[in-house]
C-alpha positions as CSV (number, residue, x, y, z in Angstrom):
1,X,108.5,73.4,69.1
2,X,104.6,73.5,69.0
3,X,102.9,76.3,67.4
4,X,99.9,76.0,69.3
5,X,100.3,79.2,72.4
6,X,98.3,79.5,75.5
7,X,98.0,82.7,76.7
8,X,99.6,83.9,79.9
9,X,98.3,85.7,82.9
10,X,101.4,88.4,82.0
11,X,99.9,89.2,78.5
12,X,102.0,87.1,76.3
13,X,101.8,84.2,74.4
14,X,103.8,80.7,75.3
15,X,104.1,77.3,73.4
16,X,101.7,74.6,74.8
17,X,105.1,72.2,74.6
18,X,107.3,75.2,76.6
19,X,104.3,75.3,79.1
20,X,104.1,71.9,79.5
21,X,108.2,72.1,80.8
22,X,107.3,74.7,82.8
23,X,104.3,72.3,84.5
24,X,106.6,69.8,84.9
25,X,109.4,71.8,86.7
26,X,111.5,73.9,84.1
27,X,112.5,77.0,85.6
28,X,111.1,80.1,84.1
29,X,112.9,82.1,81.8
30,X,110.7,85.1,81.9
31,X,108.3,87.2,84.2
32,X,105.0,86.1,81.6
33,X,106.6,82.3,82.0
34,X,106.4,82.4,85.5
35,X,103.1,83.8,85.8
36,X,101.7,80.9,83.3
37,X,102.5,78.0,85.5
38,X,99.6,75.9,86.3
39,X,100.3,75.5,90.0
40,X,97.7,72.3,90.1
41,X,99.6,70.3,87.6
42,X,103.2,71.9,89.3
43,X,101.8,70.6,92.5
44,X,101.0,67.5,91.6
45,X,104.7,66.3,89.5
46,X,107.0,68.2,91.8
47,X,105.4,66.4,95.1
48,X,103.3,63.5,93.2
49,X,102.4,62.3,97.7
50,X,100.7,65.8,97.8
51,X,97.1,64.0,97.6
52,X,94.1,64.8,95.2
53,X,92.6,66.7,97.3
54,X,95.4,69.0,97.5
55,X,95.4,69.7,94.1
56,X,92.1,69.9,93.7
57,X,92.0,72.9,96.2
58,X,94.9,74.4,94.5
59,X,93.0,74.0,91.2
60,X,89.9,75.8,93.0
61,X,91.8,78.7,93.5
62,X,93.8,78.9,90.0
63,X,92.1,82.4,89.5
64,X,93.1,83.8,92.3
65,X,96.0,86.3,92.1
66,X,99.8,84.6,92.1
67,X,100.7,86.6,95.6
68,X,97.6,84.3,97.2
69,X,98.3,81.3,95.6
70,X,101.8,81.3,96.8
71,X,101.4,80.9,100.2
72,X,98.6,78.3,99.6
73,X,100.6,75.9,97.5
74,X,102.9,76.4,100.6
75,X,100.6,76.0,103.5
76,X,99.1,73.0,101.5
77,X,102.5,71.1,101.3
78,X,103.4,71.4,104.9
79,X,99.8,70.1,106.0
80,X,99.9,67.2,103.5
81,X,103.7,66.8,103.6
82,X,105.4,68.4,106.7
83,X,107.5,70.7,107.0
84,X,110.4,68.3,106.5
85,X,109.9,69.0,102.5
86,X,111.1,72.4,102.6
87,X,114.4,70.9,101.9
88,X,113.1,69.1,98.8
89,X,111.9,72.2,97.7
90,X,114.5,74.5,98.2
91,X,116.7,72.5,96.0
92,X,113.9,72.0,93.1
93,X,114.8,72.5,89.5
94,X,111.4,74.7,89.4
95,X,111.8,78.3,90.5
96,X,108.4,78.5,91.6
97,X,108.5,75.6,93.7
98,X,111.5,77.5,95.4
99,X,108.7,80.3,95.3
100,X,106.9,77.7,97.6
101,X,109.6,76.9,100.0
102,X,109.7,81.0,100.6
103,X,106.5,80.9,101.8
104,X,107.1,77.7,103.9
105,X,109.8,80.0,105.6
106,X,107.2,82.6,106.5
107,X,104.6,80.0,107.5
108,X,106.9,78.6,110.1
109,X,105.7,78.4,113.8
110,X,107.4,79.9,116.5
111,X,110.6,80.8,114.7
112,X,112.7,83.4,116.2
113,X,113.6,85.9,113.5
114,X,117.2,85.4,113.3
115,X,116.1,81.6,112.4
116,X,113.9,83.2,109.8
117,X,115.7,85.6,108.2
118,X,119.2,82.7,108.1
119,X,116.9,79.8,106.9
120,X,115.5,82.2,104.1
121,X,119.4,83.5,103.1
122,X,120.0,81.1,100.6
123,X,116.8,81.6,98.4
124,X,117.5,85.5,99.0
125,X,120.3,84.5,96.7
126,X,118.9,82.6,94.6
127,X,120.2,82.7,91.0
128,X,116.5,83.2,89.6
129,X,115.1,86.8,90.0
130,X,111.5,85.5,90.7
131,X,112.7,83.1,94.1
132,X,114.7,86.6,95.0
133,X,111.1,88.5,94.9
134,X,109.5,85.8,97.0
135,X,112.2,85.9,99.3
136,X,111.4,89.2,100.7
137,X,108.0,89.0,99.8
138,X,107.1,85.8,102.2
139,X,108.8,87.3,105.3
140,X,108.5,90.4,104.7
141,X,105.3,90.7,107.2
142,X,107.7,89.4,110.2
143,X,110.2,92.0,109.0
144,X,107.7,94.3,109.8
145,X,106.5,92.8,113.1
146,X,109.4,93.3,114.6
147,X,110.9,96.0,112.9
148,X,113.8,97.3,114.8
149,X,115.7,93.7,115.1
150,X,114.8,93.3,111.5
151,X,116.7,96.5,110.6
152,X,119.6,95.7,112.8
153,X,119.9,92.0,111.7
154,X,120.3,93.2,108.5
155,X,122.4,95.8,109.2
156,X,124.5,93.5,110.8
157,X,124.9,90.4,108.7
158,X,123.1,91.3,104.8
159,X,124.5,94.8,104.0
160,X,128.0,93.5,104.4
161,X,127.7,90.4,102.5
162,X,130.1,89.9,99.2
163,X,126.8,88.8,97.5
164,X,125.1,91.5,95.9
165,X,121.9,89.8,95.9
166,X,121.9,89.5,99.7
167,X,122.6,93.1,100.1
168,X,119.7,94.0,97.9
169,X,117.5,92.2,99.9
170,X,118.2,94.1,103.1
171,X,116.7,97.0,101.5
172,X,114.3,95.5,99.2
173,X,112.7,94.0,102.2
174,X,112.0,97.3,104.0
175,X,111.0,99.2,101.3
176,X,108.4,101.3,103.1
177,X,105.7,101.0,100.1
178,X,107.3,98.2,98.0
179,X,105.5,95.9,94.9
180,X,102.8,93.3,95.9
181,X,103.2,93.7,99.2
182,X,101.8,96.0,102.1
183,X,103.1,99.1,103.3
184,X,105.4,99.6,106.2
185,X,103.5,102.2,107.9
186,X,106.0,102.9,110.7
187,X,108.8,103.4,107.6
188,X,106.3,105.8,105.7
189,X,106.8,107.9,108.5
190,X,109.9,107.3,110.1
191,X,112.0,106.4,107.0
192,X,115.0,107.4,109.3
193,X,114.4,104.3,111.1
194,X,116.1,102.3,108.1
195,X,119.6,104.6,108.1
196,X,121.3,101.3,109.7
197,X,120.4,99.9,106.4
198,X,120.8,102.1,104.0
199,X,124.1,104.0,105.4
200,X,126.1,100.8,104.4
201,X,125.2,100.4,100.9
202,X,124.9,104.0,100.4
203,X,127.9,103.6,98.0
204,X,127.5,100.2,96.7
205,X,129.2,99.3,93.4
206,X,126.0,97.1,92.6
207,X,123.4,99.1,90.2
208,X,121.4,96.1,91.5
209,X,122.0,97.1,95.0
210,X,121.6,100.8,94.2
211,X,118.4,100.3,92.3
212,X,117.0,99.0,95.5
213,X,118.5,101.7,97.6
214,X,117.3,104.4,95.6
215,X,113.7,103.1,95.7
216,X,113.4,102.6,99.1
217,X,114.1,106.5,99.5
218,X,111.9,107.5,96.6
219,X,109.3,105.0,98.4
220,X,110.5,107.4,101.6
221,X,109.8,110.8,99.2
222,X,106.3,110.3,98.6
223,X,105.8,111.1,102.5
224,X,108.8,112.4,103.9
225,X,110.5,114.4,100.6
226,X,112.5,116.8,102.9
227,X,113.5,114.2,105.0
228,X,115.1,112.2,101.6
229,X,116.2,115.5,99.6
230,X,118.7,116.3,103.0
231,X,119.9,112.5,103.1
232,X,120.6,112.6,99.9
233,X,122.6,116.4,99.6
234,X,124.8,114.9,102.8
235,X,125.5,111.7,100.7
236,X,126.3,113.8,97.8
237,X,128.5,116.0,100.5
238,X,130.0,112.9,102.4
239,X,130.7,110.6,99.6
240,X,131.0,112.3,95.9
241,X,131.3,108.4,94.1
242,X,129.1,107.7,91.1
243,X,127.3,105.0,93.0
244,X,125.9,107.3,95.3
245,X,125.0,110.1,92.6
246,X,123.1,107.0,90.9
247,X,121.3,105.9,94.4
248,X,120.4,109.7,95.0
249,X,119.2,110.4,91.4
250,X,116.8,107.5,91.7
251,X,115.8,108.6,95.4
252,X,114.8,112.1,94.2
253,X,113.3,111.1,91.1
254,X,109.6,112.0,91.8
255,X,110.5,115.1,94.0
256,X,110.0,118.0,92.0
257,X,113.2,120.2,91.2
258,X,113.5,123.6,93.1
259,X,113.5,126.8,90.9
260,X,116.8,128.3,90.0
261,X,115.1,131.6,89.7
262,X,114.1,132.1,93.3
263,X,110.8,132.9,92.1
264,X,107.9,131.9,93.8
C-alpha cells in the first residue's frame, strides 16, 4: 500500500492508492472514505458517456458540501444519460454511485408516492450504511409533502417488513428534526401524527430499529417533552419488554429527570 495519504473531508487520512479504488468504484469502508471520493473522477469511470462537460461542472462544485453534490451528480446523469441509467446505478459496485441513484429516485417527475417510496425500497436496504442514509435523505422532502400518505404507507408496508433495515427507515425518514436534512415542521408540533409509525416498532428486537425510534421521539422532546414523557410511561405500562425500555430511555434522554423530593 502507498504511504503517500490525502486528507479527507471527514478529518482523516487515506492512502493515495486506497483513494484511487475508491475513484474508481470501490465501495467505502468508512464514513471519512466516503466523504473522500472525488465525485469528478467517480463520475467520469462509473459512466465514462457522461460527457466532459459534465464532469467539468461536477469538478466546479467539488467544494461544495456532499448533501449538494449528491443530487447534482444525479440531476447531471439523468440530463446527459436518462433516466434509463438508474438501473445501472443501482446495481454499481460504488456505494456512492448507489448514493446517486437515491437522488435519481427523488428527482423523478410526476411519480406518485407509492412509486417513490417502492422504487427507492431496495437501496433502503441496502447493505452499505451510507446508500441507507441517502435513501431517506433524497425522498425525504416528498415524505414531507405529503405527509399523511407517507405515514400511512409506511405504516402499512415498512414497519412490518422482516428486514430491519426497511423498518428503520420508516422512522428514520420522519424524524421531525433528523441529520442533514430539514426539519419536519408539522412533526415538531404534531409528533402524534407519526404514532402509525412508531406504535408498530415500539417493541422491536432491532437496537438498529430502536435507535431510530428512540430518536425520532427525543427529536419529538425538544418541542413537545410532555407529549413524549406520557408516550413513553404508557409504553413502559403497555409493553414492559427490554426493547421498549431501550426505545424509551433514548426518547427521554435530553428531558430532564423530575425531583424525587417534591421540592420545587
Amino acid at each position: 500500500m502507498s504511504k503517500v495519504k490525502t486528507k479527507a473531508r471527514g478529518g482523516g487520512a487515506i492512502a493515495a492508492e486506497r483513494l484511487a479504488q475508491l475513484n474508481a468504484g470501490a465501495e467505502a469502508a468508512t464514513l471519512t472514505e466516503c466523504l473522500a471520493v472525488d465525485f469528478a473522477a467517480l463520475l467520469g469511470n462509473a459512466l465514462p458517456g457522461i460527457g466532459d462537460d459534465a464532469i467539468a461542472e461536477m469538478r466546479e462544485a467539488a467544494s461544495a458540501g456532499i448533501s449538494r453534490r449528491m443530487p447534482l451528480a444525479a440531476r447531471l446523469i439523468a440530463e446527459r444519460l436518462g433516466p434509463s441509467t438508474f438501473e445501472t446505478l443501482k446495481h454499481h459496485s460504488s456505494d456512492t454511485v448507489r448514493g446517486w441513484a437515491c437522488f435519481m429516485v427523488a428527482a423523478a417527475e410526476d411519480l406518485p408516492l407509492a412509486d417513490r417510496l417502492a422504487t427507492i425500497r431496495p437501496l433502503a436496504d441496502d447493505g452499505h450504511f451510507g446508500v441507507r442514509e441517502w435513501a431517506w435523505i433524497a425522498i425525504r422532502p416528498h415524505l414531507a409533502a405529503d405527509l399523511d400518505q407517507a405515514i400511512a404507507l409506511l405504516a402499512a408496508g415498512w414497519t412490518p417488513d422482516p428486514s430491519e433495515r426497511v423498518r428503520r427507515f420508516a422512522s428514520e425518514a420522519i424524524r421531525p428534526r433528523g441529520v442533514w436534512c430539514a426539519h419536519i415542521a408539522a412533526l415538531r408540533r404534531e409528533p402524534e401524527r407519526a404514532l402509525a409509525v412508531l406504535e408498530p416498532l415500539r417493541a422491536d428486537p432491532s437496537p438498529y430499529v430502536q435507535d431510530s425510534v428512540g430518536n425520532l421521539l427525543n427529536d419529538a422532546a425538544k418541542d413537545r417533552p410532555d407529549w413524549v414523557q406520557a408516550l413513553c410511561d404508557r409504553w413502559s405500562a403497555e409493553s414492559p419488554a427490554p426493547a421498549t425500555a431501550r426505545i424509551c430511555r433514548r426518547a427521554l434522554r435530553s428531558i430532564p429527570k423530575k425531583s424525587s423530593s417534591g421540592n420545587a
